[in-house]
C-alpha positions in Angstrom: -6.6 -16.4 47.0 -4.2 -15.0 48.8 -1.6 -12.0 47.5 1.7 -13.1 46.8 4.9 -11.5 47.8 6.0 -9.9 44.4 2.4 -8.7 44.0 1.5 -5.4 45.0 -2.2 -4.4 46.1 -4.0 -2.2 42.7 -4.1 1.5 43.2 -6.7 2.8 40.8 -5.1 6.1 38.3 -7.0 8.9 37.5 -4.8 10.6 34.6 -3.0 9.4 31.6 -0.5 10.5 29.3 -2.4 9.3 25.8 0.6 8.3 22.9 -1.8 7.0 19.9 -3.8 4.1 21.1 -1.5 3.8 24.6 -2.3 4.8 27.5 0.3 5.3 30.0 0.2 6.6 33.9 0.9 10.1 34.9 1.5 8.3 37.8 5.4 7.1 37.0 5.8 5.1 40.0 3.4 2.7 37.9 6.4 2.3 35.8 8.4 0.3 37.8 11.8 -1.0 36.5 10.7 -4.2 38.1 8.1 -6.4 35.6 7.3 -10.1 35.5 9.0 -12.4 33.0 6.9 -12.0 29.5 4.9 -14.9 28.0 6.8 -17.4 25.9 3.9 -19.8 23.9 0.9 -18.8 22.5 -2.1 -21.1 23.7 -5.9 -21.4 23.4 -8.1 -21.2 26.2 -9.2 -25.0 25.8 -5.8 -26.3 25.8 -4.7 -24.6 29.0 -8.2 -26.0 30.2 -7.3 -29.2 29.3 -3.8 -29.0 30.8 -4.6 -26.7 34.0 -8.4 -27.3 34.7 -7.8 -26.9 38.4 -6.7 -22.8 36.8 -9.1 -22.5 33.5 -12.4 -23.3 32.9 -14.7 -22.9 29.6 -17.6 -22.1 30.0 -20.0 -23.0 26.6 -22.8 -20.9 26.1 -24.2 -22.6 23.0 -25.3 -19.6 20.2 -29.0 -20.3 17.9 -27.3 -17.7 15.7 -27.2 -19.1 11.9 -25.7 -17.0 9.5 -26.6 -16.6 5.9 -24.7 -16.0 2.5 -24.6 -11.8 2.0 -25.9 -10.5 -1.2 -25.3 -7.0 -1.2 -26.7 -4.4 -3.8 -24.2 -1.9 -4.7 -24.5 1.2 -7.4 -21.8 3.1 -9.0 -22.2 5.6 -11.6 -25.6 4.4 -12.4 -25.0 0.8 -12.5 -26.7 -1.4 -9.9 -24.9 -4.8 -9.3 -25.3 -7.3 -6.5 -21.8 -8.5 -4.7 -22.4 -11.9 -3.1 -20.6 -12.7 0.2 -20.3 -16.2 1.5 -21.7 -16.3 5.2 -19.4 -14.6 8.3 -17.3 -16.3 10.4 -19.1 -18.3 13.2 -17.9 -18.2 16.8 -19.4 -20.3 19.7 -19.9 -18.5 22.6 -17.8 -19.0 25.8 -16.8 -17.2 28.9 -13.5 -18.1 30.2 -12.8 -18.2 33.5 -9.3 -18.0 35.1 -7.6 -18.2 38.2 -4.1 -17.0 38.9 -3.6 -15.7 35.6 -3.3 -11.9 34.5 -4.5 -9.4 32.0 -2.2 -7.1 31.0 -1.9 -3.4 29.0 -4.3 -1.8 27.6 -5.8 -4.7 25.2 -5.8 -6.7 28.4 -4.1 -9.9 26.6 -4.7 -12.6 29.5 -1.6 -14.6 30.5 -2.0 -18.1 32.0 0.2 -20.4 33.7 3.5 -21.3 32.5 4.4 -18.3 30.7 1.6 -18.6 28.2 0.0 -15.9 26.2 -4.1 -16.7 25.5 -4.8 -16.4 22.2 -9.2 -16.0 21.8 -11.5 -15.6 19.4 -11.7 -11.8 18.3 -9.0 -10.5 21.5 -5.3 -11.7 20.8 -4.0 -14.2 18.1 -0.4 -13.1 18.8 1.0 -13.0 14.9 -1.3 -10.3 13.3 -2.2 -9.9 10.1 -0.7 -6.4 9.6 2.6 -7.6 10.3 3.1 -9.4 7.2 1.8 -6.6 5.7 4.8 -3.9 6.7 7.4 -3.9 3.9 10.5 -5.4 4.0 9.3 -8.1 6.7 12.0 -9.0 9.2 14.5 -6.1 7.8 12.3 -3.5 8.6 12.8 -1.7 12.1 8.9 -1.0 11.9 8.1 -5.1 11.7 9.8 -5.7 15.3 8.3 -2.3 16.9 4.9 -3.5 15.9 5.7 -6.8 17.2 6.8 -5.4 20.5 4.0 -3.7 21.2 1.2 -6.1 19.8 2.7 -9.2 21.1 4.4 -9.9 24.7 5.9 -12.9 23.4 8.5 -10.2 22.0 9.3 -8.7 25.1 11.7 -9.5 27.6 9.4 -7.9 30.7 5.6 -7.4 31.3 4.5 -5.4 34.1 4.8 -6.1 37.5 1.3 -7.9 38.2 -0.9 -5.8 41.2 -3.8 -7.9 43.2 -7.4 -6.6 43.2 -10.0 -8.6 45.7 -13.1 -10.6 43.7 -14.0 -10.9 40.2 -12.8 -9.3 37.2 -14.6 -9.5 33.7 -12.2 -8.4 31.3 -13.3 -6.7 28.2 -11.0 -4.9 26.1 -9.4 -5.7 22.7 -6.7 -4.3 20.6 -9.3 -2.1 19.0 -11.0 -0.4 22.0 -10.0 3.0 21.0 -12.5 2.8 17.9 -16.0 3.6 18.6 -17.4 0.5 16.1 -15.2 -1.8 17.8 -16.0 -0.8 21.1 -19.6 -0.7 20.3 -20.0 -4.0 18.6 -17.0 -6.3 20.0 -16.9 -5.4 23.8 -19.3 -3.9 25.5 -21.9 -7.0 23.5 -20.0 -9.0 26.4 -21.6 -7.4 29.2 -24.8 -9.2 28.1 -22.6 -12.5 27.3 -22.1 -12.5 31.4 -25.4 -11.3 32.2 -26.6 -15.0 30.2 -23.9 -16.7 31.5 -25.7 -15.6 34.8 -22.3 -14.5 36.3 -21.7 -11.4 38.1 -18.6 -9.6 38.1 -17.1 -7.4 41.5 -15.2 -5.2 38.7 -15.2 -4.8 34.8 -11.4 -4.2 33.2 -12.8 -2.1 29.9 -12.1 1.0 28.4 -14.2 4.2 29.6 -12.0 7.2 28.7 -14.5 8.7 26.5 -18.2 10.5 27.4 -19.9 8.1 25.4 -18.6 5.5 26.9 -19.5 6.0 30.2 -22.6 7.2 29.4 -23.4 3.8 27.7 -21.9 1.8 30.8 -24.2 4.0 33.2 -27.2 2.8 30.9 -26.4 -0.8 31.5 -26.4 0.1 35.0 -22.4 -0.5 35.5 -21.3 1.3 38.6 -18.7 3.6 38.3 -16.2 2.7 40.9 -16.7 -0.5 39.7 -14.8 0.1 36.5 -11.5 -0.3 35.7 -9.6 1.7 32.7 -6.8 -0.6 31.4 -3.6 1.1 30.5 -0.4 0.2 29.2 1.3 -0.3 32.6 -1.4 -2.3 34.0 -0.8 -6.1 35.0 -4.0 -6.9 36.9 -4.8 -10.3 38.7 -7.9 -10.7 40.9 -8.9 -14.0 42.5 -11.0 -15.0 39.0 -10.9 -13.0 35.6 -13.8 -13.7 33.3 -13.5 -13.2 29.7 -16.3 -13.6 27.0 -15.6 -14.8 23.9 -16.6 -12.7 20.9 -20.4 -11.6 20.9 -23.1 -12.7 18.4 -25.7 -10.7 17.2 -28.5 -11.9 19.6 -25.9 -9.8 22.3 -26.3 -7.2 20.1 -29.9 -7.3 20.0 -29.9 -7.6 23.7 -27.5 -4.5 24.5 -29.5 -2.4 22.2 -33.0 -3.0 24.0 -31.2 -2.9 27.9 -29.6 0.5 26.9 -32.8 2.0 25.2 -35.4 0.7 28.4 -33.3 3.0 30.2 -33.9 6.1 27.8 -36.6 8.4 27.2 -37.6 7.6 23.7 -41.4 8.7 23.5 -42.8 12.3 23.3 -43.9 14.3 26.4 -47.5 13.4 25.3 -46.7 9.8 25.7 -46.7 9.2 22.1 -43.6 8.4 19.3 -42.6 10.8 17.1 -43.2 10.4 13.5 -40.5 8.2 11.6 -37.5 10.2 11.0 -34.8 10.1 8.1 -31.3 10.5 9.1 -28.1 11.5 7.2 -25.2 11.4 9.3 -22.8 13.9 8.4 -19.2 13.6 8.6 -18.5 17.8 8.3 -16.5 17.3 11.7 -14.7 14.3 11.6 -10.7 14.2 10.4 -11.1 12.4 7.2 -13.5 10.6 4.6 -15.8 13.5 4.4 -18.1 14.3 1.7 -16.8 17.3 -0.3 -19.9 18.2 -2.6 -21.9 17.9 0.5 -23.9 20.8 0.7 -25.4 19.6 -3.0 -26.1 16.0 -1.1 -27.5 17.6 2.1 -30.2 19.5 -0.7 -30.5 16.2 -2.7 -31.6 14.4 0.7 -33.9 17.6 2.3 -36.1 17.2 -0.6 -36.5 13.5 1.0 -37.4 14.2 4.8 -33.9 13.7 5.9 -32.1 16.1 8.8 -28.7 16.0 8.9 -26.4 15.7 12.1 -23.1 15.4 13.0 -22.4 12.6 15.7 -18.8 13.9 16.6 -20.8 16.1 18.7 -23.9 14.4 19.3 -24.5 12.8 22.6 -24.2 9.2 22.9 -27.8 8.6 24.5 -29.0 11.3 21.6 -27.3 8.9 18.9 -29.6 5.9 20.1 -32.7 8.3 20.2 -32.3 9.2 16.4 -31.6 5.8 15.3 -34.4 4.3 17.3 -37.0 6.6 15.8 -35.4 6.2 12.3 -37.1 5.1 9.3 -34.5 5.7 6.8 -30.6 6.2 7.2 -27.7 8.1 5.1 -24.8 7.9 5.9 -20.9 7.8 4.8 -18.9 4.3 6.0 -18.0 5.1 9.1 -17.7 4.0 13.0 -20.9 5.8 13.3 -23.1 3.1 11.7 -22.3 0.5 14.3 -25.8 2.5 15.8 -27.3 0.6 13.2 -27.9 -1.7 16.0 -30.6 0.6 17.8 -32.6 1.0 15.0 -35.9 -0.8 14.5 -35.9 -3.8 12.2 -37.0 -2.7 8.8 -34.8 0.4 8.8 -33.6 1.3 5.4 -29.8 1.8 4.8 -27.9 3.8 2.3 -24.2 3.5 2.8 -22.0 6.0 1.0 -19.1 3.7 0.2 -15.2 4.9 -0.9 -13.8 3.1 -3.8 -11.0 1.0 -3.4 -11.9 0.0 0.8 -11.1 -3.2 2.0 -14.4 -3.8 4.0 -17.4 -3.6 2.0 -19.6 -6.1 3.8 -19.2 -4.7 7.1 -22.1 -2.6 8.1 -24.6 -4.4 5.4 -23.6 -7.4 7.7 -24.4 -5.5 10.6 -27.9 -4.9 8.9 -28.4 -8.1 8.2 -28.2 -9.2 11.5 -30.5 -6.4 12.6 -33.4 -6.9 10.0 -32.4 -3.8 8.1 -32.4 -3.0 3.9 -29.0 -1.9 3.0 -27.8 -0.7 -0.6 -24.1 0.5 -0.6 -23.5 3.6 -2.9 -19.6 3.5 -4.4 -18.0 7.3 -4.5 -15.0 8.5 -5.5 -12.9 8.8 -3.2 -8.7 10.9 -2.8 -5.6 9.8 -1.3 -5.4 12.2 1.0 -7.8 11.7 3.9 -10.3 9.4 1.3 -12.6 12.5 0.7 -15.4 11.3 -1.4 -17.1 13.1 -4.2 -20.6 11.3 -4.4 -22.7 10.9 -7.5 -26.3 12.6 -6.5 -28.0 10.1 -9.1 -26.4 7.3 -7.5 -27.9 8.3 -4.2 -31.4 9.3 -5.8 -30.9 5.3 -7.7 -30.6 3.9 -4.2 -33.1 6.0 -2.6 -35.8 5.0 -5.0 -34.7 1.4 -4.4 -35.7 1.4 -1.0 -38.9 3.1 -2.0 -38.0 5.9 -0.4 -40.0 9.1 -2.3 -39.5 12.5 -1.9 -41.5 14.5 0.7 -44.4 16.9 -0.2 -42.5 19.1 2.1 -39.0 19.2 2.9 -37.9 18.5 6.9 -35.2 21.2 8.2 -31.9 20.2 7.5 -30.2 21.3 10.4 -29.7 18.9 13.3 -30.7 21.9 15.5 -33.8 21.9 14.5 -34.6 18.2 15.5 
């Protein structure tokens, strides 16, 4: 395909200015005055295959994956109760392939022919849900700025598009800057293209952070070959490829590609014994634990060690999880790991009262062949620290048949 006129060649950046989840160029002749007309209609990727098939094909996947009702056991101040979920949404499984179409900003929202914004499973349904949230609706200033910058129908310019040579698999959601999300929603879709047997010249995903390139080394992802979407960025190539949202067997089958490429046995040759894990939350900015040190006694009396993943390698996180047994560990980002550990794991989740999203992670388990019991705690306003009921957690440990240790492991991650 050749390079239009108003398209300029992509120049790879090095350096961004970050503002909250934006990322924008140091480079400010990447901020040109001059942009592409936005988007107008919001469209699915089967209608604009249906009406521009020469431009958009589906490709269908097919997906085994069967998903069950969710009955999770939950205790809270020594009552034990079971929560019943009815069964997650299902998605099929697609890649979608375009030709001269774009994927612009950071979230890397693909826009087709005739002015049409794509709206996907799990990537970009254009109206989101937070925005009926915001008080005040329509009257509020903060309703249109979230519009603006959530949904390119509202603005009146989009980037000026550049051309890059070959294929593109684009990645990125709105949510990339969270570890869970990144974890669990994109890079799943690495092994989407690897079963769609397609191979990609460049992947469009987000790799700002160590862990994430670490992870995209692991799976054996070139470097140059990666592009960091940013907020400037309107990026065409001769065919984008964009895989819908990933099932659990992608899950299963990014876990076991990233640990084949990790040392996970002894220097002897042989495993080390099971471990117990309680991830600590000491160094993260909110929904810590504040009677911890009373918990971190509670749970050395059990085998567990404690560590802090803030600062814990990403290829160090799979290790521990891998060669886990039993899990502790506050609702968090950090137990989208859950998807290293070995079916059979057991999984207490210390829970804040009052969350929206109690069925996340035991869903996650679920999928993975993992116990899970959810432990309420109260939580505060400010930051949601939680004050956790030691009975509660000796209730849920003894649920999982997890007994105390003849002798207590260290508690300190250093020691592991």
């Amino acid at each position: 395909m050749s390079t239009c006129d108003s398209e300029k060649a992509y120049r790879g950046t090095a350096r961004y200015w970050r503002f909250s989840k934006y990322l924008v160029p140091q480079d400010l002749s990447a901020l040109s005055l001059g942009g592409a007309p936005a988007p107008r209609q919001l469209v699915s990727a089967h209608d604009l295959a249906n009406s521009h098939p020469d431009l958009v094909q589906v490709q269908d996947l097919g997906s085994n994956v069967t998903r069950e009702p969710l009955a999770l056991r939950k205790i809270f101040l020594g009552q034990l109760e079971t929560v019943e979920f009815p069964p997650d949404k299902f998605y099929p499984q697609h890649i979608n392939h375009y030709r001269d179409c774009g994927a612009v900003g950071r979230h890397s929202a693909i826009v087709g022919p005739d002015r049409s914004l794509v709206a996907d499973y799990g990537y970009y349904v254009g109206s989101h849900s937070r925005i009926h949230q915001i008080p005040l609706g329509r009257w509020n200033p903060a309703f249109w700025r979230y519009c603006w910058l959530n949904d390119l129908r509202y603005r009146y310019q989009i980037p000026a598009p550049q051309r890059i040579d070959g294929t593109v698999a684009v990645l990125n959601n709105p949510w990339c800057h969270n570890y869970y999300h990144w974890l669990l929603e994109i890079l799943p879709r690495i092994e989407l293209l690897r079963r769609g047997q397609q191979t990609c010249d460049h992947y469009l995903i987000e790799c700002q952070s160590g862990y994430q390139r670490r992870a995209l080394e692991l799976l054996g992802i070139p470097k140059q070959n990666i592009i960091q979407p940013n907020y400037a960025l309107h990026l065409r190539a001769d065919k984008l490829l964009r895989p819908t949202t990933p099932d659990s067997q992608a899950w299963h089958s990014l876990a076991q590609a990233i640990k084949q490429n990790l040392e996970t046995t002894s220097q002897n040759g042989t495993r080390p014994n099971p471990r117990r894990i309680y991830i600590s939350r000491r160094q993260a900015a909110h929904r810590k634990v504040v009677n911890e040190d009373q918990l971190e006694q509670l749970l050395s009396r059990y085998g567990f060690e404690s560590h802090s993943f803030e600062s814990t390698d990403f290829a160090r996180q799979v290790q521990l999880l891998d060669g886990a047994e039993a899990i502790v560990a506050v609702h968090g980002a950090a137990l989208a790991n859950l998807i290293f550990a070995k079916p059979g794991a057991r999984v207490v989740e210390i829970y804040p009262m009052n969350r929206y999203n109690l069925d996340c992670f035991p869903r996650v388990s679920a999928e993975m062949g993992h116990e899970h019991v959810s432990v309420t705690a109260k939580s505060s306003r400010y930051r949601q620290n939680l004050h956790v009921e030691l009975d509660d957690i000796a209730a849920a440990l003894d649920l999982l048949s997890i007994k105390p240790c003849g002798k207590s492991r260290s508690g300190s991650a250093q020691a592991a």
